[in-house]
Every structure is written in structure tokens, then in C-alpha cells.
PARORO-82694 format. One record per atom (N, C-alpha, C): x, y, z; atom name; residue number from 0. Coordinates in steps of 0.2 Angstrom, whole numbers, always signed. Layout:
+-------+-------+-------+-------+-------+
!     X !     Y !     Z ! torti ! mimar !
+-------+-------+-------+-------+-------+
!     X !     Y !     Z !    CA !   NUM !
...
+-------+-------+-------+-------+-------+
% end
This chain:
+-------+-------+-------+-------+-------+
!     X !     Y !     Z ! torti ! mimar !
+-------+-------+-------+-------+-------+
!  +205 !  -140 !  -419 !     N !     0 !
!  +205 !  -145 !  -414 !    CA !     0 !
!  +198 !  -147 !  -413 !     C !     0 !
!  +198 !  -152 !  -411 !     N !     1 !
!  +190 !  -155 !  -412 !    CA !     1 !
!  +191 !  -162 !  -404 !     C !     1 !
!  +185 !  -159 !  -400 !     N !     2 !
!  +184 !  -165 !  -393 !    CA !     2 !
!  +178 !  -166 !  -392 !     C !     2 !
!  +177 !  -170 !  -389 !     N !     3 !
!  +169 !  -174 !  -388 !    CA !     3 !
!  +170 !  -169 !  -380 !     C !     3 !
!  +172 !  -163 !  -378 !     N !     4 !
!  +173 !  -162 !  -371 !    CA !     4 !
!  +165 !  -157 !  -372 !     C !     4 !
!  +160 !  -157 !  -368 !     N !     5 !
!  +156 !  -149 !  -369 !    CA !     5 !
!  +155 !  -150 !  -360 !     C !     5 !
!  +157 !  -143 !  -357 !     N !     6 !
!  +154 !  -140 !  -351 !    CA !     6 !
!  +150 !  -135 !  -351 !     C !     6 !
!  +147 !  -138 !  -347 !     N !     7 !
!  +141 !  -127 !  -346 !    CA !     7 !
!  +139 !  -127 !  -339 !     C !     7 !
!  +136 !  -121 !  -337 !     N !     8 !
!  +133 !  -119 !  -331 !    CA !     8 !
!  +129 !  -114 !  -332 !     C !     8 !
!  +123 !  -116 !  -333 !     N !     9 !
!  +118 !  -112 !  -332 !    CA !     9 !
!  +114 !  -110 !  -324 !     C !     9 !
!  +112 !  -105 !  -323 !     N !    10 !
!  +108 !  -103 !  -317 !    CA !    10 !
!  +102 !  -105 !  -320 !     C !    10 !
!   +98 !  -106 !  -313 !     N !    11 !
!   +93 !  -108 !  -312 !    CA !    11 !
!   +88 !  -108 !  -306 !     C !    11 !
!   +88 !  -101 !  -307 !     N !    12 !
!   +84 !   -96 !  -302 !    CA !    12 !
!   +88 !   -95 !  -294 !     C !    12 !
!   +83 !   -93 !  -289 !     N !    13 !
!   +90 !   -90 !  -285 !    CA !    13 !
!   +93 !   -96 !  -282 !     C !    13 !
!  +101 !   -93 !  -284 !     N !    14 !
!  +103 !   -96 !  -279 !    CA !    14 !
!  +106 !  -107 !  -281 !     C !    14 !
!  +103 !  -108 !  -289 !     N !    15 !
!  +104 !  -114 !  -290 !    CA !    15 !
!  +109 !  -113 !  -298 !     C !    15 !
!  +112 !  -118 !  -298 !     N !    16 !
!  +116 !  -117 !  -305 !    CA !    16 !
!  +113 !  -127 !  -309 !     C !    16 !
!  +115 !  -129 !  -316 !     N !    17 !
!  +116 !  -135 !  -317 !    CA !    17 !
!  +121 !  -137 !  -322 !     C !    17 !
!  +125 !  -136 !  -317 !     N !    18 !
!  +132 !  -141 !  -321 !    CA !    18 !
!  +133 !  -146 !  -328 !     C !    18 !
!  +133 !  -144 !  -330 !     N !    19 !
!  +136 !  -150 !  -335 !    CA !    19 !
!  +142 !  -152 !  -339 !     C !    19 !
!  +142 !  -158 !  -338 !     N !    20 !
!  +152 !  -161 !  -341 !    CA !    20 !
!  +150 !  -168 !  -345 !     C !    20 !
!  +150 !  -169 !  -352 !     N !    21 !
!  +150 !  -172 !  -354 !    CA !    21 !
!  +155 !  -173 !  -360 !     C !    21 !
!  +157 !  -179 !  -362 !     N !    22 !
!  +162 !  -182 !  -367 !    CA !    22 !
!  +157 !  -186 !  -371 !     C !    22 !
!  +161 !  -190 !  -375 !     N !    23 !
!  +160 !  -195 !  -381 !    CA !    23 !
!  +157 !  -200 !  -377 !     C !    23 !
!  +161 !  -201 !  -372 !     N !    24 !
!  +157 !  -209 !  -369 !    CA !    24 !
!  +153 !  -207 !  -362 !     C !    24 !
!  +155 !  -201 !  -358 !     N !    25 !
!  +150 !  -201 !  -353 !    CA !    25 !
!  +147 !  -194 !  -351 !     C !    25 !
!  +141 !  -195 !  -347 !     N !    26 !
!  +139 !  -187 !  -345 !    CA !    26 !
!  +137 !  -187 !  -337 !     C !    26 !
!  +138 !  -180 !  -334 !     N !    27 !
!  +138 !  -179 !  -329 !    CA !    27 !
!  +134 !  -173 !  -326 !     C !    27 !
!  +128 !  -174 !  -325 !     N !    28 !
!  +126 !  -165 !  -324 !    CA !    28 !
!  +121 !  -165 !  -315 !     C !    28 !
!  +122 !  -161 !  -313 !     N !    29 !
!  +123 !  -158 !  -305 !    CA !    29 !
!  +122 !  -152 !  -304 !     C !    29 !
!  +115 !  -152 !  -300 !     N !    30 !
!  +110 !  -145 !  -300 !    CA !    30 !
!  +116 !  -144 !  -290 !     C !    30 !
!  +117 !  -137 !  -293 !     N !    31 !
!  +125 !  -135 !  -288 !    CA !    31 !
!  +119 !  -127 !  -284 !     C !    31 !
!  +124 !  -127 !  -277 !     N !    32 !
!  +120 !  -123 !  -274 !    CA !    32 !
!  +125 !  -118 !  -273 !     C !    32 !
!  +123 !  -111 !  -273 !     N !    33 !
!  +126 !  -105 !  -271 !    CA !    33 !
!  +129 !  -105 !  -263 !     C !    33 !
!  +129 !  -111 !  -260 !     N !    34 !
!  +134 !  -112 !  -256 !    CA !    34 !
!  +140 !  -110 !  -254 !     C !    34 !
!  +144 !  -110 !  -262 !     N !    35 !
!  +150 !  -110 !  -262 !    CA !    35 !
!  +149 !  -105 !  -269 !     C !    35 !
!  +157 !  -105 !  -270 !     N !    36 !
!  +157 !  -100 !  -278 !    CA !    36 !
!  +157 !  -104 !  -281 !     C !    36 !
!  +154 !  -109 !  -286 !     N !    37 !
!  +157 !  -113 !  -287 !    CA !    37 !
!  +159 !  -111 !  -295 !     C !    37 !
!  +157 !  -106 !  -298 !     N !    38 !
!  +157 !  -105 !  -305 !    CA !    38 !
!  +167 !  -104 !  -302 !     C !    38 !
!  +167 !   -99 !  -299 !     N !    39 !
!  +173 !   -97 !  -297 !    CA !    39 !
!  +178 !  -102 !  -296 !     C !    39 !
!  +175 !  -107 !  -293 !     N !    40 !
!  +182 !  -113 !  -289 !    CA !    40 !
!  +183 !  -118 !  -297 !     C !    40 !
!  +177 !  -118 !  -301 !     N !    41 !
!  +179 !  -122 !  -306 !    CA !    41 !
!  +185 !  -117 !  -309 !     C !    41 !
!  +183 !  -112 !  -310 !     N !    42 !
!  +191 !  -107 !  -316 !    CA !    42 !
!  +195 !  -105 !  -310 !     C !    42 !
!  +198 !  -108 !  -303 !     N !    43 !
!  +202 !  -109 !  -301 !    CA !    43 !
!  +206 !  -113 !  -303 !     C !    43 !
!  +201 !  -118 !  -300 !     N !    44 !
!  +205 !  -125 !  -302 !    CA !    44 !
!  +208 !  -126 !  -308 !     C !    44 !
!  +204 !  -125 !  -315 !     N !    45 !
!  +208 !  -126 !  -320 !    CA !    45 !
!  +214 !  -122 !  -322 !     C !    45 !
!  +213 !  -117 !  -319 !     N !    46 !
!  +220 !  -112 !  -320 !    CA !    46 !
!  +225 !  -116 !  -317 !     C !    46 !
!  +223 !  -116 !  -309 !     N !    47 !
!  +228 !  -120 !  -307 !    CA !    47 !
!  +232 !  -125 !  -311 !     C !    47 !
!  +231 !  -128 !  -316 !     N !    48 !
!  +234 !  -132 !  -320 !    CA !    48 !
!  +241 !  -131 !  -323 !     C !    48 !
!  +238 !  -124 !  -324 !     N !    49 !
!  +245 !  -122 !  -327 !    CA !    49 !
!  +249 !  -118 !  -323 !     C !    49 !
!  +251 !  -121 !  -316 !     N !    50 !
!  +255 !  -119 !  -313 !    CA !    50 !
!  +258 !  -127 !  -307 !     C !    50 !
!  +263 !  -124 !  -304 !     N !    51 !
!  +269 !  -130 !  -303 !    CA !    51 !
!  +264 !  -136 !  -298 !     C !    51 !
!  +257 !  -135 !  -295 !     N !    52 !
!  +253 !  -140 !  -291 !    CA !    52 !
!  +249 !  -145 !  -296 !     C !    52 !
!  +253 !  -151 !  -296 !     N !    53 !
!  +247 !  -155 !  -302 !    CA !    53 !
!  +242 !  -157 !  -302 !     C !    53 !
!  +239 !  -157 !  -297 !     N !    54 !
!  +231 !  -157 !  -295 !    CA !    54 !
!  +228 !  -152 !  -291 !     C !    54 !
!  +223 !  -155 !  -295 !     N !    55 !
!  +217 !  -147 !  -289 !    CA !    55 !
!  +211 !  -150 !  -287 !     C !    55 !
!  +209 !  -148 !  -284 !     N !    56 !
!  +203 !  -149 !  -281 !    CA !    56 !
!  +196 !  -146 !  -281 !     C !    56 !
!  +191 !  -146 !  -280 !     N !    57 !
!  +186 !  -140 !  -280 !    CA !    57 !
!  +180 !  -145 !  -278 !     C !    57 !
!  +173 !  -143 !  -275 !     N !    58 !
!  +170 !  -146 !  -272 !    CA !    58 !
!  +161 !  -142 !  -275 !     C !    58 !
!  +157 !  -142 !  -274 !     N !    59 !
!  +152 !  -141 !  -277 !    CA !    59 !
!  +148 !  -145 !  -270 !     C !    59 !
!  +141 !  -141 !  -268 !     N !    60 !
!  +137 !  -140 !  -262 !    CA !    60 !
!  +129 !  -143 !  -267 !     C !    60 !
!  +129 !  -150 !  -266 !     N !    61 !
!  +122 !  -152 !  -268 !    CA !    61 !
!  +117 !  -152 !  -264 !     C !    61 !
!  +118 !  -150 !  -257 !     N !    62 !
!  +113 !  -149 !  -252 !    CA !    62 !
!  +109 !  -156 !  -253 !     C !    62 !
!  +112 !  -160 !  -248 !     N !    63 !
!  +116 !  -159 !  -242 !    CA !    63 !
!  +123 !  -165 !  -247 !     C !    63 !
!  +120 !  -165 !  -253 !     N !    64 !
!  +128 !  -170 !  -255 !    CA !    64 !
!  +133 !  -166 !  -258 !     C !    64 !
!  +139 !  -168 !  -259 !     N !    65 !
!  +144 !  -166 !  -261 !    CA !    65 !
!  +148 !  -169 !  -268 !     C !    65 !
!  +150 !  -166 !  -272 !     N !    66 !
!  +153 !  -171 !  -279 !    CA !    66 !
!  +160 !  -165 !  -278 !     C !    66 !
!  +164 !  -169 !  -278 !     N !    67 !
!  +171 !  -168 !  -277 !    CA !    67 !
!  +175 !  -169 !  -283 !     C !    67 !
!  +179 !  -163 !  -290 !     N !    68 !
!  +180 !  -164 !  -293 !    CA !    68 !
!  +189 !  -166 !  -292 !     C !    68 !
!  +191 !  -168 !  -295 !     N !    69 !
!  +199 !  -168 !  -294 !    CA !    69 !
!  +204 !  -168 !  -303 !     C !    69 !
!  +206 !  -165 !  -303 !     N !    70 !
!  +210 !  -163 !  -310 !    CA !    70 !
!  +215 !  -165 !  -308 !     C !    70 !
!  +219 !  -170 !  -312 !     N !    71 !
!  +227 !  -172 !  -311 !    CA !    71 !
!  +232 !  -171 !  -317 !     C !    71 !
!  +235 !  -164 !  -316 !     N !    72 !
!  +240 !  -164 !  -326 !    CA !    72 !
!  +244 !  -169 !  -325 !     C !    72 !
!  +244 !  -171 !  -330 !     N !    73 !
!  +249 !  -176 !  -334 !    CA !    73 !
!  +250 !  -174 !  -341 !     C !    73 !
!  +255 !  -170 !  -341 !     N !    74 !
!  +260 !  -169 !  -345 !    CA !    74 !
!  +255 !  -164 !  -349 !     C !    74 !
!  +252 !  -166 !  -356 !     N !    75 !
!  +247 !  -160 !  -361 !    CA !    75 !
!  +241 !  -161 !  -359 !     C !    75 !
!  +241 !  -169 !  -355 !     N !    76 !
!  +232 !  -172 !  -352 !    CA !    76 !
!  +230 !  -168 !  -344 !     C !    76 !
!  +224 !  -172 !  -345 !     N !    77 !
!  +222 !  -169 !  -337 !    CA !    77 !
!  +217 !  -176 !  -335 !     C !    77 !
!  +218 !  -178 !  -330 !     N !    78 !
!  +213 !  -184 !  -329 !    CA !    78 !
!  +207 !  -180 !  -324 !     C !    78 !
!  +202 !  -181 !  -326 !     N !    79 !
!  +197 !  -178 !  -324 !    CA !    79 !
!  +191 !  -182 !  -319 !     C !    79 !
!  +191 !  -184 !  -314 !     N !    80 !
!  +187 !  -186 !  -310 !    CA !    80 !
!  +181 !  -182 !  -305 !     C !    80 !
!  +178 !  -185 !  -306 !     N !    81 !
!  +173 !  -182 !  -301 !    CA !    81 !
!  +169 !  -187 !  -296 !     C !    81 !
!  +171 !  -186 !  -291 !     N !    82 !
!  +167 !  -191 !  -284 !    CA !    82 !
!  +162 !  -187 !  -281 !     C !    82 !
!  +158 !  -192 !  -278 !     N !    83 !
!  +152 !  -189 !  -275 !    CA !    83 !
!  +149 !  -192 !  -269 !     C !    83 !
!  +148 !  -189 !  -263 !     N !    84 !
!  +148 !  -190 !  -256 !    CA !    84 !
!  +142 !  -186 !  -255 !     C !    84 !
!  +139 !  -192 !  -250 !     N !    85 !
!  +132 !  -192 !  -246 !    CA !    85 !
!  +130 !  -185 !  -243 !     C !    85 !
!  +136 !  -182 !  -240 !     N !    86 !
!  +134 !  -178 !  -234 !    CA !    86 !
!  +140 !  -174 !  -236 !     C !    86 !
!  +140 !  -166 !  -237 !     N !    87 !
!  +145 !  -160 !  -239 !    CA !    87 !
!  +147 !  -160 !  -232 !     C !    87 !
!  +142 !  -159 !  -227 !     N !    88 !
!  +146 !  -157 !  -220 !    CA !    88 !
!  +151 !  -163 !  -217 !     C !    88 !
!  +151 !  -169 !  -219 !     N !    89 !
!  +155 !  -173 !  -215 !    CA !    89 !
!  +159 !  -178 !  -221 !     C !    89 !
!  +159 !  -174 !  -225 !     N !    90 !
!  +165 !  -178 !  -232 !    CA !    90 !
!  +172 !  -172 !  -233 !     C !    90 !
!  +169 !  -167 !  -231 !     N !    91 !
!  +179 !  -162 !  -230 !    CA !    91 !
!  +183 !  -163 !  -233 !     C !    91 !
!  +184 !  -168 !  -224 !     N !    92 !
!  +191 !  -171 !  -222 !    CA !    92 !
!  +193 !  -177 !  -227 !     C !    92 !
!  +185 !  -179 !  -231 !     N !    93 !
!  +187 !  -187 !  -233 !    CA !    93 !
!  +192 !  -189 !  -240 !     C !    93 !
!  +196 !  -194 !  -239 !     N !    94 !
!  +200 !  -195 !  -244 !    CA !    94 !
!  +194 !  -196 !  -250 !     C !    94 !
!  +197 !  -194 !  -257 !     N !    95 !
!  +193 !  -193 !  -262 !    CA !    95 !
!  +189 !  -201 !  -265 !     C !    95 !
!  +193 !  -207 !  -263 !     N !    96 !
!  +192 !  -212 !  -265 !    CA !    96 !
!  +187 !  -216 !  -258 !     C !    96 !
!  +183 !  -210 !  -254 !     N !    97 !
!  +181 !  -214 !  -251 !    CA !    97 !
!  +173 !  -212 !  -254 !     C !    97 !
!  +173 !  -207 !  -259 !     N !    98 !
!  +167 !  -205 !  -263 !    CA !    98 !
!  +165 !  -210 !  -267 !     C !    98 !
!  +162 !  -210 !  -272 !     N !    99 !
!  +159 !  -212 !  -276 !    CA !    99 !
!  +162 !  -209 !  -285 !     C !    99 !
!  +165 !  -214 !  -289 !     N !   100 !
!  +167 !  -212 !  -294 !    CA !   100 !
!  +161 !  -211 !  -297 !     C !   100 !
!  +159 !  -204 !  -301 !     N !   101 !
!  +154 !  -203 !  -305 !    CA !   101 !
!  +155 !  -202 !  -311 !     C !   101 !
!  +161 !  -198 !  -311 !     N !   102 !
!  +162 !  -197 !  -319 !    CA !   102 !
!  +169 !  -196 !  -319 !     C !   102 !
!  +172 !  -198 !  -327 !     N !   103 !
!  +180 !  -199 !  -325 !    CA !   103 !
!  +181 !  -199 !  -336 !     C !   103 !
!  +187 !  -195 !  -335 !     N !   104 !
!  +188 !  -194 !  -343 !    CA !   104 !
!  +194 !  -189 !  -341 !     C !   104 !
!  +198 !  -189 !  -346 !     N !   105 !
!  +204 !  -189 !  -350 !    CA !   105 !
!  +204 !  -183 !  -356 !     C !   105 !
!  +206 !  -178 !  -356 !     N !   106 !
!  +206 !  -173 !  -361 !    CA !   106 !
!  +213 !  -167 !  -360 !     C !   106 !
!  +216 !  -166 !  -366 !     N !   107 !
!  +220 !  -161 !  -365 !    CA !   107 !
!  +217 !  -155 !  -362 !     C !   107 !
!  +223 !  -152 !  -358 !     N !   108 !
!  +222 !  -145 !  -354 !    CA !   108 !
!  +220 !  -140 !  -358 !     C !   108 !
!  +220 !  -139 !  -365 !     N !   109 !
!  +217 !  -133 !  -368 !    CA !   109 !
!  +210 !  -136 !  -371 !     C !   109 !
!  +208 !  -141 !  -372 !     N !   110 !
!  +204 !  -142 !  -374 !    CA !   110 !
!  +197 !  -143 !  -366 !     C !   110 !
!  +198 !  -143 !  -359 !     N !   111 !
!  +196 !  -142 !  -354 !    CA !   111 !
!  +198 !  -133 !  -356 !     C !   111 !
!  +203 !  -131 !  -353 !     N !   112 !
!  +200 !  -124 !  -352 !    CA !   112 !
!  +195 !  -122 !  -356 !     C !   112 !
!  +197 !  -124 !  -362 !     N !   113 !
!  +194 !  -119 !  -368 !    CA !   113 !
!  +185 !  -120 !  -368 !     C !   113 !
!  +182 !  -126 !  -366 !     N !   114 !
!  +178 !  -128 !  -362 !    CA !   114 !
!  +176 !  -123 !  -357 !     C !   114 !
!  +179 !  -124 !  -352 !     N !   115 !
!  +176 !  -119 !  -346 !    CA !   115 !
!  +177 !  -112 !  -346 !     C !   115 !
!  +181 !  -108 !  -350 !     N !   116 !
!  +181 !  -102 !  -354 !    CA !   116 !
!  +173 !  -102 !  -357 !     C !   116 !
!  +172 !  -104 !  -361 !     N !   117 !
!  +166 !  -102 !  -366 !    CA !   117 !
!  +160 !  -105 !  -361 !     C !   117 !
!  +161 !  -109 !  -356 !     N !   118 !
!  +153 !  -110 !  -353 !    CA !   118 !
!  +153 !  -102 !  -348 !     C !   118 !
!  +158 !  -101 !  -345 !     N !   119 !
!  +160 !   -94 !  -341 !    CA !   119 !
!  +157 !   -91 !  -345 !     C !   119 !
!  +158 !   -88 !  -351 !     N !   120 !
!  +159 !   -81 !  -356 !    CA !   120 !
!  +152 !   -83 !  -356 !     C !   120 !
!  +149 !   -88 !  -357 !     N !   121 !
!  +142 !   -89 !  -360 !    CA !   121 !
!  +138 !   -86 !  -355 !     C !   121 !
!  +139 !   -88 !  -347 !     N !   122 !
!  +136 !   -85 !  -341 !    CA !   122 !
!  +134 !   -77 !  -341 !     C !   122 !
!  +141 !   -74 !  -342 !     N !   123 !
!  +144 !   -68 !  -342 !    CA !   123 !
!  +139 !   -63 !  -346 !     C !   123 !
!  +141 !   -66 !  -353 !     N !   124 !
!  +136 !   -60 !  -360 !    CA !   124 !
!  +128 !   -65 !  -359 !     C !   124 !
!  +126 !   -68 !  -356 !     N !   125 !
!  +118 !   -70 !  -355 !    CA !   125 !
!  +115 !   -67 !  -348 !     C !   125 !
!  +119 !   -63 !  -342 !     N !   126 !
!  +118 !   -63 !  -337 !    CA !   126 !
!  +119 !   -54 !  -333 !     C !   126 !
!  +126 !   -54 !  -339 !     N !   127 !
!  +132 !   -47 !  -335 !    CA !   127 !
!  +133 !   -49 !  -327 !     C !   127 !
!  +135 !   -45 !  -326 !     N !   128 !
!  +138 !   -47 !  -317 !    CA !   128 !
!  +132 !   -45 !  -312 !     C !   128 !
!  +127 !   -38 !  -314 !     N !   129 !
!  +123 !   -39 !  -309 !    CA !   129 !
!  +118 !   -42 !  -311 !     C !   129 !
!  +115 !   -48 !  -315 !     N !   130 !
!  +112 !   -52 !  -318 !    CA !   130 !
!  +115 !   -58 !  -314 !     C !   130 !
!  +119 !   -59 !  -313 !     N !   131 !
!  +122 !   -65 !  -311 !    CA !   131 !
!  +124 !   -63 !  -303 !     C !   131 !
!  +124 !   -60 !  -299 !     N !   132 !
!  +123 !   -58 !  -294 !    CA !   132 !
!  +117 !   -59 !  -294 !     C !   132 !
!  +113 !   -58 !  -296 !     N !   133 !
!  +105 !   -58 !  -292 !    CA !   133 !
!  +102 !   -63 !  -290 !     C !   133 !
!  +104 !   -67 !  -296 !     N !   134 !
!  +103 !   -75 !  -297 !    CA !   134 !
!  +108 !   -79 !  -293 !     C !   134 !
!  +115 !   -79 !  -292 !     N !   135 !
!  +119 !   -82 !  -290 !    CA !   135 !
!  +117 !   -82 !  -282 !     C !   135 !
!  +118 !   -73 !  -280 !     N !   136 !
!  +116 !   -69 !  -273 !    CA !   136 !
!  +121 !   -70 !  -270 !     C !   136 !
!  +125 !   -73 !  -267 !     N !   137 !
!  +129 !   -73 !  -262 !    CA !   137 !
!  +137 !   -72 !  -266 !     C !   137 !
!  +139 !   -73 !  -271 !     N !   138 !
!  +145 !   -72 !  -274 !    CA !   138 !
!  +145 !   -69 !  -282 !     C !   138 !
!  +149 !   -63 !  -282 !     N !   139 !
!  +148 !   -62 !  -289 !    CA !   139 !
!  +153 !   -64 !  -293 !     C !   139 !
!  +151 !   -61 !  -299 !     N !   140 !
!  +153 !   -65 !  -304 !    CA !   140 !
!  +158 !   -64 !  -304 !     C !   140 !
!  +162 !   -71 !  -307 !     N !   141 !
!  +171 !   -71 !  -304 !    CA !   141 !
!  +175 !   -67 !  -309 !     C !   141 !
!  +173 !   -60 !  -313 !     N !   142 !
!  +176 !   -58 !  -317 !    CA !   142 !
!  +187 !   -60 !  -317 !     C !   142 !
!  +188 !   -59 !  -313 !     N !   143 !
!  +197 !   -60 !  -312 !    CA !   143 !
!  +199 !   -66 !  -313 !     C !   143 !
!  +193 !   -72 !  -311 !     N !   144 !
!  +196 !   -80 !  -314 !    CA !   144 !
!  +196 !   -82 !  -318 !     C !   144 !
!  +191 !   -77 !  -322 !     N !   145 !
!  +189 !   -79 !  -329 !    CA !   145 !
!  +194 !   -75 !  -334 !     C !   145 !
!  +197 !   -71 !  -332 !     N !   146 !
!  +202 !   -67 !  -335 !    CA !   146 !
!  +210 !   -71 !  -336 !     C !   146 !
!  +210 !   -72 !  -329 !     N !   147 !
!  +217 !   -78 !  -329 !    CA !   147 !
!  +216 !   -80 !  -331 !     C !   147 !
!  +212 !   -86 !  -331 !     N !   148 !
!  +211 !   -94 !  -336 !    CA !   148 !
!  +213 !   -91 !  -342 !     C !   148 !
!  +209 !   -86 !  -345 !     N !   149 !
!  +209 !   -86 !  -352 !    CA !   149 !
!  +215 !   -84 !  -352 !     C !   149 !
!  +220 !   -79 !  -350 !     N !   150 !
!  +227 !   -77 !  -350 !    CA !   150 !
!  +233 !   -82 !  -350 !     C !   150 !
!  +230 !   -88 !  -344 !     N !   151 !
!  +235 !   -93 !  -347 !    CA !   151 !
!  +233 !  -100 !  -351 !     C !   151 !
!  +227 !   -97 !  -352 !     N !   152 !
!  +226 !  -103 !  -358 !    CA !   152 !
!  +229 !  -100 !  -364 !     C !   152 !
!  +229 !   -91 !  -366 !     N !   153 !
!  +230 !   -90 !  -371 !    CA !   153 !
!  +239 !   -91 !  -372 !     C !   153 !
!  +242 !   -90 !  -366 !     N !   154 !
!  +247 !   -88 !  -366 !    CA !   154 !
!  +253 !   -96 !  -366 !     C !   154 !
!  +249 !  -101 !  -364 !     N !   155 !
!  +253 !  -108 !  -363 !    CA !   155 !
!  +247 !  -112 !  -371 !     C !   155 !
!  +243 !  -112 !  -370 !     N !   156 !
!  +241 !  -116 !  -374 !    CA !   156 !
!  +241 !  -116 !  -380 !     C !   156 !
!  +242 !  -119 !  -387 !     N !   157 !
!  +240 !  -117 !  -395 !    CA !   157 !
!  +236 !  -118 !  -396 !     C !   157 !
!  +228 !  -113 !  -395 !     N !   158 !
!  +222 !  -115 !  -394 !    CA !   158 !
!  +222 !  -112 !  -401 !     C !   158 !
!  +220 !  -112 !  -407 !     N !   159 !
!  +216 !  -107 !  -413 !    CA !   159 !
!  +210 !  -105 !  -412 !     C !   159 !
!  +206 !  -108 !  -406 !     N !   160 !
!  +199 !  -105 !  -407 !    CA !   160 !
!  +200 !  -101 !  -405 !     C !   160 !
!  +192 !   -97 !  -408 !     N !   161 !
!  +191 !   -91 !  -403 !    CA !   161 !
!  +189 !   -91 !  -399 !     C !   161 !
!  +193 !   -84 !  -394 !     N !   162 !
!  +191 !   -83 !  -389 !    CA !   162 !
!  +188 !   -75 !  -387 !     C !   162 !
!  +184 !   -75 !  -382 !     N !   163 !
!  +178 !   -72 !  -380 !    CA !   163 !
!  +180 !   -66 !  -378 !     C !   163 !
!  +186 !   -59 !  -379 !     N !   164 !
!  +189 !   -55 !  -376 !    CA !   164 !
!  +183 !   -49 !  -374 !     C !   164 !
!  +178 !   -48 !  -375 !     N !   165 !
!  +176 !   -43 !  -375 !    CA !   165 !
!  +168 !   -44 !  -370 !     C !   165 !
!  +172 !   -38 !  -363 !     N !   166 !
!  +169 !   -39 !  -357 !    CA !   166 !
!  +164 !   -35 !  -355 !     C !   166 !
!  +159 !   -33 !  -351 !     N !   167 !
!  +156 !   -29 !  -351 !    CA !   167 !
!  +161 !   -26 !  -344 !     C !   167 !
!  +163 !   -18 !  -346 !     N !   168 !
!  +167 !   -14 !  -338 !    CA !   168 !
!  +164 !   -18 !  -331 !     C !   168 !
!  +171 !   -19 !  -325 !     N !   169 !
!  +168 !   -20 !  -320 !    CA !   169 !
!  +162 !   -16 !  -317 !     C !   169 !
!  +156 !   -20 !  -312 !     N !   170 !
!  +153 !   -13 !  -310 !    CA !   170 !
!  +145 !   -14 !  -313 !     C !   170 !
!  +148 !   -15 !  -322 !     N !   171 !
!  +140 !   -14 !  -325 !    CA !   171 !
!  +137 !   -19 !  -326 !     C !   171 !
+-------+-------+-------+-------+-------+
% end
């Protein structure tokens, strides 16, 4: 399987992360604040996928602006937008389309998860949970979203690549 899709998240000392989403035609990267979970909300969201809500949502804290991603499945695809808003405190409530299109691409669901599976796993084995706790500080590492994801990626999708099975115990 071969996609112009690469995601990562690296931490970048306390309490900051910097996102990156790029394809073939665009790129999008967002230094994200420990406001929120946001490693978490992203392997929310994309699990979300494979189950009966064809859109998800997840929001990401740029102090004080907001980038508002939104995943829409259709059918094997996933339409992938990301909006972006002035002020996190007073965009909530706001319809997505009253953001700013920032970034926007089209990729199969296994070729997205399998994507945020390996920028996760990569966090994971360069960091362990209290490595990423220290740095993160306010939420730890989302061991259980990263477990589903991968569980229904492997379980729904025909991914042949490999996958990252091997975790350090909770705790260490």
C-alpha cells in the first residue's frame, strides 16, 4: 500500500506538541498545547471511524487559536478537513464552516489510521508513559486509544503493514 499521507507528533518541551499532516499536494503543521488531550482526541477520532457516527470531530488548543479537525467516512475514504479559528474560547459553539479551511485531503481509513498508529507508537517507544507524562504534564499517555485504534484497524482493515505490537507494561 503506498500514500503520499505522513502524520507525526512530536513533543516539544512542557506542555507543547507539533503536529504534522501532510500529503502529496499539501502540508499542515500546529505547535498544540497540553490544554487538551489532544494526542488522545486525535486516536479518538479516528477510531471513531469505524463505528456507526460518520463524522468526528476533535479540536486542538493553539493558545488562544483553535484548528478544528473534522473526518467525514465515505464509504473506504475519509475526507479530512481542518479549520481554524481565531479564539478556542469563543469558536465552541461555532459551525465548522465558519473557520478557516486550512488543510483538506482525501485518503483511505486504513491508510489514515495506520498513519496515526505509527506517529502514536513513535511517541510511545521515544518517550514511555512517564516520559510523556512529564512533558505532556496534564494527561497521560493515551495507552487504551492507541490500543483500539490499532485493534480496529487490524480487525476491519487489510492493512499488510507492520504493526507496532509491542508496549512497554502499564505504570512503567
Amino acid at each position: 500500500m503506498t500514500s503520499g499521507l505522513q502524520f507525526s507528533w512530536e513533543l516539544r518541551g512542557s506542555g507543547w506538541a507539533t503536529c504534522r499532516i501532510k500529503d502529496d499536494f499539501a502540508n499542515r503543521k500546529d505547535v498544540v498545547s497540553y490544554c487538551t488531550d489532544a494526542l488522545a482526541d486525535v486516536l479518538h477520532g479516528v477510531a471513531g471511524l469505524y463505528g456507526p457516527t460518520a463524522v468526528q470531530r476533535f479540536s486542538f488548543d493553539l493558545e488562544p487559536a483553535e484548528v478544528r479537525w473534522v473526518l467525514r467516512g465515505s464509504g473506504v475514504d475519509v475526507d479530512m478537513a481542518i479549520y481554524r479559528f481565531p479564539d478556542m474560547s469563543s469558536a465552541f459553539d461555532l459551525p465548522d464552516q465558519d473557520g478557516t479551511l486550512v488543510w483538506g485531503s482525501t485518503h483511505p481509513r486504513t491508510v489514515l489510521a495506520h498513519a496515526v498508529l505509527e506517529a502514536a507508537q513513535s511517541v510511545l517507544r521515544l518517550h514511555g508513559e512517564e516520559g510523556y507524562l512529564a512533558e505532556w504534564m496534564r494527561h497521560p499517555f493515551p495507552v487504551a486509544a492507541l490500543q483500539d485504534l490499532r485493534r480496529l484497524h487490524l480487525q476491519h482493515d487489510k492493512c499488510e503493514r507492520q504493526h507496532d505490537v509491542a508496549f512497554p507494561a502499564v505504570g512503567k
